[in-house]
Every structure is written in C-alpha cells, then in structure tokens.
N, C-alpha and C positions, 0 to 999 in steps of 0.2 A: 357503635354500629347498631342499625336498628335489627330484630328477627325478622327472616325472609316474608314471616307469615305477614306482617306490619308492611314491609316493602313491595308485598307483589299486591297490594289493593291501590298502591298509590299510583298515580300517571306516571308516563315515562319521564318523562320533563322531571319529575319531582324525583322520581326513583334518582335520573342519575347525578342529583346534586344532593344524595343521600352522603356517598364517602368524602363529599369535598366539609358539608355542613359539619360531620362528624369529626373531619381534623381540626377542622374552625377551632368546634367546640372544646375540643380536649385541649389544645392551644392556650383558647382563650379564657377556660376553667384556670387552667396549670398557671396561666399571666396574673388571672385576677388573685388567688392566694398572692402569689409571689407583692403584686401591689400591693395586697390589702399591710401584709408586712410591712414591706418598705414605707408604706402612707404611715403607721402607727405609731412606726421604730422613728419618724423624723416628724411627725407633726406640730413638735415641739416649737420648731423653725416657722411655721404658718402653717395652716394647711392648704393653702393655695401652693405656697412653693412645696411642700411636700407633694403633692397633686405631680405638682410639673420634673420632679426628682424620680417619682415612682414611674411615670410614662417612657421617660427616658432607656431608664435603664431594662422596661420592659420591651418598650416600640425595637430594641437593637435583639433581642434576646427572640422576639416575636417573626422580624425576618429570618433568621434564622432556619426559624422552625418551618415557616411556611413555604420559604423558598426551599427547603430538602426535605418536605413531606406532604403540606397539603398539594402546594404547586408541584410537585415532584416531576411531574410530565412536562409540562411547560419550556420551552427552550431556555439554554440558559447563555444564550449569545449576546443577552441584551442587559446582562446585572446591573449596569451604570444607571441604566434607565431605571430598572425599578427597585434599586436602592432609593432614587432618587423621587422617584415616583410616593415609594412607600413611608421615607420621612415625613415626604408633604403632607400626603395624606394621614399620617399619623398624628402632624402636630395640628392638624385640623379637628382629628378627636379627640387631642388632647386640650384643646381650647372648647370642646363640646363638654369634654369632663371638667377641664377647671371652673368653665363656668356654673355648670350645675352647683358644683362646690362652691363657688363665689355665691352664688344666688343666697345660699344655704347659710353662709358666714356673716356677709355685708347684708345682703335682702332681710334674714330673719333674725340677725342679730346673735347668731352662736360662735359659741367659745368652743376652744381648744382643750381646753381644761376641765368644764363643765358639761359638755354637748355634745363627748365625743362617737355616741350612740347614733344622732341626728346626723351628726356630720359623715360619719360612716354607710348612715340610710343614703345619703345625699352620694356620697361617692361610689356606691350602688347605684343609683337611676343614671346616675353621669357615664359608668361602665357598660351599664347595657344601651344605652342610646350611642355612645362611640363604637360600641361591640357592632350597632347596626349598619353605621356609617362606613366604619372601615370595612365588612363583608363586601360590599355591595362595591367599593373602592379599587379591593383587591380582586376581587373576580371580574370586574368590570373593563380595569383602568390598569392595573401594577402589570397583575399579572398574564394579559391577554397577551394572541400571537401580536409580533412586532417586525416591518413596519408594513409588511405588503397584504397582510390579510384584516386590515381593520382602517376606519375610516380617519380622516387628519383630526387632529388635537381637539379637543371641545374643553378644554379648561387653560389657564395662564399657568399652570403646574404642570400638567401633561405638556405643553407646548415648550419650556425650560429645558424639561427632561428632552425630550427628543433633540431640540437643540444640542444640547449637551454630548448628547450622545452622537450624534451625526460630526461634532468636532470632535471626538476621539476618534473616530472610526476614520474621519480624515486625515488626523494627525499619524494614526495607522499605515494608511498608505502612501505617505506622504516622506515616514521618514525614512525608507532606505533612496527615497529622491534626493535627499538634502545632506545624506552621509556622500552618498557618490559625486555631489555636487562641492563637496568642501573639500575632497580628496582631488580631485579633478585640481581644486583653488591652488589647493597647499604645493601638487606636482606641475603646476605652470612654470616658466620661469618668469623672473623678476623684472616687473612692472607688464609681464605679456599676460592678457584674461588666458583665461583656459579654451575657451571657444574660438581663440586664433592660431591656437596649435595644429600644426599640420598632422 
C-alpha cells in the first residue's frame, strides 16, 4: 500500500484503484516466484511446455487469491461465470507468455541448457505483458457486477460464460419442477398420465 502522503496528491479515480493495484500486485509478485520455480524445476521438459505447466498451476492458485482478497467486495452469486471467465482470460495470457517464450527459443535460437538466463529474461517481459492483460480482464470483464448493471457480452468468452451460467441458474429452477413431475409419473396409475387423475 502506498503512504497517505503519496495517495492524497493523486486523483480520485487513481487513489481509488490504489488498494485493488496493490492486491494485484502482491498476488502477482507472490505467482511470479512460485512460476519462476516451477518454470526452472521443469524446463528440462521444454520450456514452452514448462511455460504452460507453470501458468496452470498458478492461473488455479491466482483465482483463488483474487476472488477472496483483491475482489473481495464483488458479489459472489456469479462464480461459474468468472471461473469461467478467468480460465479464458488466463489462457490468453498464457499464450501471451508462451509466446514471448516461443519467440525467445524458436525466433533466437536458445537452448534450455545453455540460455537459461535469456530464457528467463524472455519469461519476464512474457510475465509482465500477461500481468498487463489479465488486470485490465479481471477488473473489467471476471470480476464486474453481473447481469443487470453492465452492458451484453463484447467478447465469444464473455458470451460462453454467461451462456453457461444462465443454463445453471435455469437448471436451478427448474429442477424441483421436474422432481415433482416424476413423482406425480411414478403415483399415476398404470397406463393413466398423471394429468388425467382426478
């Protein structure tokens, strides 16, 4: 968190995305160790597919965190959705980062075994350009209000998601319709529908 004396020269607008940047941050500090491990501990394997090993295990670890601290306020009536929301968008950064890394491997010709300084630069700028992508994703897109205070879908991922979610919420009220409709079936009698019973 920044000191007040720092906070109170900035605009409103900026002060109040002071505490949201700041869980970001400590987040996405706390993620990039945990990757840089996991990227170094499996490199062996590629470093493309370590790339895509180490995103995994963090992108699951990362909602986590974001959905019960930075979003903490945020409704949480809608999880389906931005679980689903925040895989999308995460394997989007994750294909921003593998690429960086591809560029770095296939483009300049470095090894795994010899490179692994370069390759590590390389998964740095991959980190902070996903770091950018996903902010702006999750504040934008995961984690806004849901469905009446924001405008219809602007992406074929956002648009899945709400899908998705509007058939649970249907299947929701739907099913003590279709428990009382099979009990109805089962106390008819034999060969008479239910809907002929007097």
């Amino acid at each position: 968190m920044l000191p007040a004396s720092v906070t109170s020269v900035l605009p409103q607008r900026v002060r109040s995305l002071v505490p949201e940047v700041s869980a970001f941050a400590v987040i996405g500090a706390a993620n990039s160790v945990l990757y840089f491990v996991i990227f170094n501990v499996t490199m062996t394997m590629g470093a493309v597919k370590a790339t895509i090993l180490a995103n995994a295990i963090t992108t699951a670890l990362a909602y986590v965190a974001h959905r019960y601290w930075t979003y903490r306020a945020s409704a949480k009536t809608q999880v389906r959705r931005e679980a689903v929301l925040f895989v999308g968008f995460n394997l989007a950064g994750t294909f921003i980062q593998s690429g960086v890394v591809g560029v770095a491997k296939y483009g300049f010709g470095l090894s795994e075994t010899t490179d692994r300084l370069w390759l590590n630069a390389a998964t740095m700028v991959g980190i902070g350009l996903g770091m950018v992508f996903r902010f702006w994703a999750y504040r934008t897109l995961v984690f806004r209000p849901h469905p009446a205070d924001h405008a219809a879908p602007t992406t074929a991922v956002e648009a899945i998601a709400e899908a998705y979610e509007e058939e649970a919420e249907f299947q929701q009220l739907t099913a003590p319709l279709e428990v009382e409709l099979k009990v109805k079936q089962r106390s008819a009698p034999d060969g008479e529908p239910a809907h002929q019973r007097p």
